[in-house]
Structures are given as C-alpha cells and as structure tokens.
N, C-alpha and C positions, 0 to 999 in steps of 0.2 A: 604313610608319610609321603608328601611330594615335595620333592626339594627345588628352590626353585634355580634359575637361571645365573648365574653370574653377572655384575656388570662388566661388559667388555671397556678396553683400554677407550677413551675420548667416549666413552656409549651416551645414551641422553637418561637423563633422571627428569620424572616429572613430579612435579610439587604440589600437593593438594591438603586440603585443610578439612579434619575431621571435626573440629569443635569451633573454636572461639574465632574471632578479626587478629589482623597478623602486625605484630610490629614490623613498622616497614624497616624502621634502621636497622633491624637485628637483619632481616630479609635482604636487603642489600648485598651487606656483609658477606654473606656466606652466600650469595649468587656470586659474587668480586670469588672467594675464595674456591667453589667450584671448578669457576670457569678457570682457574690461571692452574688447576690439575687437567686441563683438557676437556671435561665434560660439559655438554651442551645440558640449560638446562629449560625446563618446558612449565610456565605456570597455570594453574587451572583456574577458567574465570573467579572464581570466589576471592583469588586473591588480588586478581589484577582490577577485578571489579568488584569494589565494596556493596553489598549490599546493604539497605537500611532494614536493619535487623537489630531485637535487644540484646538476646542471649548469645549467638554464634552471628559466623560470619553470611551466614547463607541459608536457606530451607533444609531441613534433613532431605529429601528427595535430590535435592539439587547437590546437597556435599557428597550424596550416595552414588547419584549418576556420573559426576565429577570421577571417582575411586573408578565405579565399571568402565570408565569411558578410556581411564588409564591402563588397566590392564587390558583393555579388547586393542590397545592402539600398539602395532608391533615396533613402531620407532620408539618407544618406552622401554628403557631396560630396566629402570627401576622410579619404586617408587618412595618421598618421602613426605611424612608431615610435616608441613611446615610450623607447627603448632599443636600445643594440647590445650587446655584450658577447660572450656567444659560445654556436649552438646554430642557426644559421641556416641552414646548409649541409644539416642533416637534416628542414626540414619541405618542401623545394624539391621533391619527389616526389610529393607531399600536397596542394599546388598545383591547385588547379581554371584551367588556363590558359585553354581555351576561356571557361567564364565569365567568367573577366579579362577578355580581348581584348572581349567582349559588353558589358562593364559599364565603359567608358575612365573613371577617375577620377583626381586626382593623387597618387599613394603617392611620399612621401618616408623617408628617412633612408640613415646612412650608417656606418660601421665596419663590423661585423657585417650588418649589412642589408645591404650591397656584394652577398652573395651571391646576395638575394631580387631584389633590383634589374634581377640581369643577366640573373636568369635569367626573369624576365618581360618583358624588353626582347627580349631574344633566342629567345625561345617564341611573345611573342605580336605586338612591333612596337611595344607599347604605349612610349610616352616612358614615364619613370619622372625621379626626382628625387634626387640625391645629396646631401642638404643637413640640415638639424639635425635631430632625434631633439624628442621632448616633455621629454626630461630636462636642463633647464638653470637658470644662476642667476640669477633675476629681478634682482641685484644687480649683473649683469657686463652691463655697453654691450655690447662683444663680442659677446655673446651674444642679445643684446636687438637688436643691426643684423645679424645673421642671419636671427635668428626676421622683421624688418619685410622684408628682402630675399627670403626663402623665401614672404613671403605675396606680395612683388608678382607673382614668379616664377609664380605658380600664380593667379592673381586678375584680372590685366590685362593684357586680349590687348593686342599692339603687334606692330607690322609686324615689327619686328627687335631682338634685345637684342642689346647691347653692354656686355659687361665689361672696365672697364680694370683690372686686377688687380695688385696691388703685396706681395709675402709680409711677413708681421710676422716674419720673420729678417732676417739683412743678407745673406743667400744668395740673390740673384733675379739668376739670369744667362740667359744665351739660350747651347744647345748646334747642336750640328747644322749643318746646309745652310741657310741664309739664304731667303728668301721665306715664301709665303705657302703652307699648308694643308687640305685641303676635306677632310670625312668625317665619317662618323655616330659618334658621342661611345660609348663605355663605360668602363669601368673602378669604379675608387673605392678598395678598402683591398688594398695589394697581397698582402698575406697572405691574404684570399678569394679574389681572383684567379689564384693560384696554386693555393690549392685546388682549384678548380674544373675547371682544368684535366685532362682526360682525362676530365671526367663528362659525361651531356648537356646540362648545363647550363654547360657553357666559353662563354666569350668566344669570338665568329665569328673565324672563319681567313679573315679578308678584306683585299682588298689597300687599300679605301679607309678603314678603319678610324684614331681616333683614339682614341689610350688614356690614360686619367688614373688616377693612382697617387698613394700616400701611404701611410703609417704611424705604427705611436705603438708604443714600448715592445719596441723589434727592437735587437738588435745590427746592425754594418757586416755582419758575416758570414752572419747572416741576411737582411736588405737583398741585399746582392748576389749571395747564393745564389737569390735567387728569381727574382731578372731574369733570372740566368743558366740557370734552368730556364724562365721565358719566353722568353725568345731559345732556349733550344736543342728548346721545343715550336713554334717558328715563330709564337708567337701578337704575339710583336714581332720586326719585321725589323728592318734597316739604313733599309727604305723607312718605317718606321711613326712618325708623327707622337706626340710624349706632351705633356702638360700634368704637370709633376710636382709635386705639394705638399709640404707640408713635413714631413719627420721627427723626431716631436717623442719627448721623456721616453726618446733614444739609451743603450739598454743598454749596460754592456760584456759580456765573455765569460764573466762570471761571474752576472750579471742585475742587479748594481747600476748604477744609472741613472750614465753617462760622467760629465756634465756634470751644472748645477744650468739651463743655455741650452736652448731646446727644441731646436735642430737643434747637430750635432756637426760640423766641419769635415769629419774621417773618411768621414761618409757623402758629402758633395761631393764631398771625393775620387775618391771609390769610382764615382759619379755620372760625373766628368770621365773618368777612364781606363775606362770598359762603354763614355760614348756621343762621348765628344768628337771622333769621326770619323762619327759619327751620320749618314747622306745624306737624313736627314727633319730639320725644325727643332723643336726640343723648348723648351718655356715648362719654366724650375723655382723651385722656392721660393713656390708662390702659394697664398693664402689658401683651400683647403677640406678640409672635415672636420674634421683632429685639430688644424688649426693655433690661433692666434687667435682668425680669423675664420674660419665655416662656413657662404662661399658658394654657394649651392646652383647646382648645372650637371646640366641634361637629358640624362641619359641613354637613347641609341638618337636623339638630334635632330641634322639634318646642322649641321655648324658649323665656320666658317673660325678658323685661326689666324694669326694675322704676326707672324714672326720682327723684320720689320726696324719695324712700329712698337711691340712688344713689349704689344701690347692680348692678352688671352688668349685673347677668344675674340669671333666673331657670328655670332648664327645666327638661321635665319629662323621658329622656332619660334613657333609661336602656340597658346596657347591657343584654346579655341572660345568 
C-alpha cells in the first residue's frame, strides 16, 4: 500500500478528464468554489482545449499522457476528474504506472474513473479516491458536503476515519452473516467493474478483499446480470464482504427510466434473492457516487466493516 501525499493548505489541484467533454457551467462553478478555499487550480489541455472527438473529450493517449503529465509535475498536489461519462477503460494501457507509484498524490473521482481508479490501485498499491468529479452544482448542499468531505478526506491526516453512513433512499438494510469485516477496499460503478473483468487491469481475485458497487441508469436485468458475471468470474464469492450504494435514474427494459425515485424496489429485490444467504456481511443503500450524497471511500486502504453496528466503514488510513 502507498499512501499518497496530503493536499497542503492553498496547494494546487490539477484537473484532467479520463472520459467524456466537460460541462463548462458545472466547470466554472467549482473552479469559483475552489478558488475562494485558497487552492490554485491547474487545467489540462483536453479541457481547456476541446478537441473534435465523438466519444470522449480527447485521444485515449492524449487523456493518458494528460494523468502522467500530472503526477510527474511536482507543483501538483492533487489530482481530480473533472468528469466521468464514458472512454476510461481505453486510456488504462497508456498509464505510466511506474511513475504513478514514484509520484503518490491524491487522484479522485468516480462513475467512469471507477476504471482508472482500479487500475492504479491494483498496478501500483497507490490508495486512490472514489468521490466527486470537478463537475458539480455550486447550488446543491449535497454537493457542496461532498466536495467539503472529499477535501477533508485527502487534507487531514487522523489516526482513523469513521463513516457513519445512512443512503438518501429508504432502502438501507444489512444482508449477510452478521459481525464484523477487515480488507483492502476497491470497487466503485459496477458497470466498469464488470468491464474490467478478464483485462489486466480486473479487480484482485483475493480472498481478503471488500467490494463497493453502485450504478445509475441500468435496468434490474442489467444490474443483476452483472453480479452474476461477477460471482460466476469468482471476483465475488459467498465469503466476499460489499458496501452497496445506491441505484439511482432505474431503467426499465425498454430504457425509459422505471420510476420518477432514484432507487426502484425491483432492484432490492433482485439485491435480496443474489445475496440474502450471503456468508460475508454486506452494508446497502449508502451514500456514494450516483446517490445524493458522493462520499468519497479510499480505494486499495485496509478498512473494517460492522454489520451489527451498521457504521460503514473504519480504517486506518492516513494521509502523510
């Protein structure tokens, strides 16, 4: 495990874009909101300069050299996405992992990034951060006690965090085997994770592993297809501990969104009969990423969960 650097008080954050073109108004926003905490903040051409591209904002080479270019440059203390969307899975080859591992700094985000995330956690040791993106609205609290939670997250060593974590649905139940769980944290959008799977860049086939999952804009049928291609790649056992967030903007089979609620009963369901004989204890319904609230949780840091006092999670993680 390499833990990375702290952001220092006023330090600079640089902004780079693993997938998709950036809303500039959200971008704005939260450059205004940054800056009036002190910190300078630093854009990487793809976003200051659009490129004519269909899929993403930039070449996979180009969005990959952008990430090395960030971490080799020492006036960088941290870095974030500005965006997830989708294109992340092809710059992961492009990756200067050695100089990652060389240069430990905090790289956050989460949807799309899920893919970047793991696979430098899992290449180089390095923690990484599953938590908001630069694109949000300066007008949403929500989003504004993320963004404060994400800075403490990365800013202020302490001995031990403690998340007591409660989901903005009314779906937050406890499945599984009852007590308590120890292991090193990955996951994040369960549609990357899935991806990923059979490339070099999968999630570790290990037995102390804890996995965290979520989604936004899936059917039940895609939801529970995918688990079930996780369980039947062994990357989730019966033994494997999950943290599960929320499934928010539930498709039906046709792509028009189920509900006007961000989680859909259906997928519980679907939730209850994959793990409700689960022999590992599973947290569901909690606050990160697509929910709500997008609290950020260290990815690759060892970290306990308890089923029976239902807190999500503590680990001994510290910043330097």
């Amino acid at each position: 495990m390499i833990i990375p650097h702290k952001l220092p008080k006023n330090g600079t954050i640089g902004i780079i874009t693993t997938s998709s073109s950036i809303n500039h108004s959200f971008l704005s926003g939260a450059i205004e909101y940054y800056k009036e905490l002190g910190y300078t903040i630093v854009l990487s051409p793809s976003i200051t300069d659009l490129q004519d591209t269909i899929l993403s904002s930039s070449s996979a080479k180009a969005r990959a050299n952008e990430i090395n270019n960030m971490f080799a440059n020492n006036e960088i203390d941290a870095i974030i996405s500005a965006r997830g969307g989708y294109g992340a899975q092809e710059i992961l080859p492009h990756l200067d992992y050695n100089l990652i591992a060389k240069n430990p700094k905090p790289f956050i985000g989460f949807s799309d990034v899920t893919a970047v995330l793991n696979a430098i956690t899992t290449r180089t040791g390095l923690i990484t951060f599953l938590g908001p993106t630069f694109e949000f609205d300066m007008k949403d609290q929500a989003d504004l006690t993320s963004a404060e939670f994400m800075i403490e997250m990365i800013s202020k060593p302490r001995k031990s965090i403690r998340l007591a974590l409660s989901g903005s649905n009314a779906f937050v139940r406890r499945l599984g085997k009852p007590g308590d769980a120890y292991g090193t944290l990955y996951g994040g959008n369960l549609t990357l994770i899935s991806r990923l799977v059979g490339t070099p860049y999968a999630l570790p086939m290990k037995s102390d592993i804890i996995i965290a999952i979520e989604d936004i804009s899936e059917g039940v049928i895609s939801v529970d297809s995918m688990l079930q291609h996780l369980d039947m790649s062994t990357l989730i056992t019966k033994n494997t501990p999950l943290l599960i967030g929320e499934f928010t903007n539930i498709q039906s089979e046709t792509g028009s969104s189920r509900t006007p609620e961000d989680g859909d009963p259906s997928i519980n369901v679907a939730l209850v009969e994959r793990y409700g004989a689960h022999s590992a204890p599973m947290l569901v319904g909690l606050p990160f990423s697509h929910g709500k609230y997008n609290l950020t949780l260290p990815i690759g840091a060892k970290i306990k969960i308890s089923y029976n006092e239902f807190s999500a999670f503590t680990t001994d993680y510290v910043v330097k």
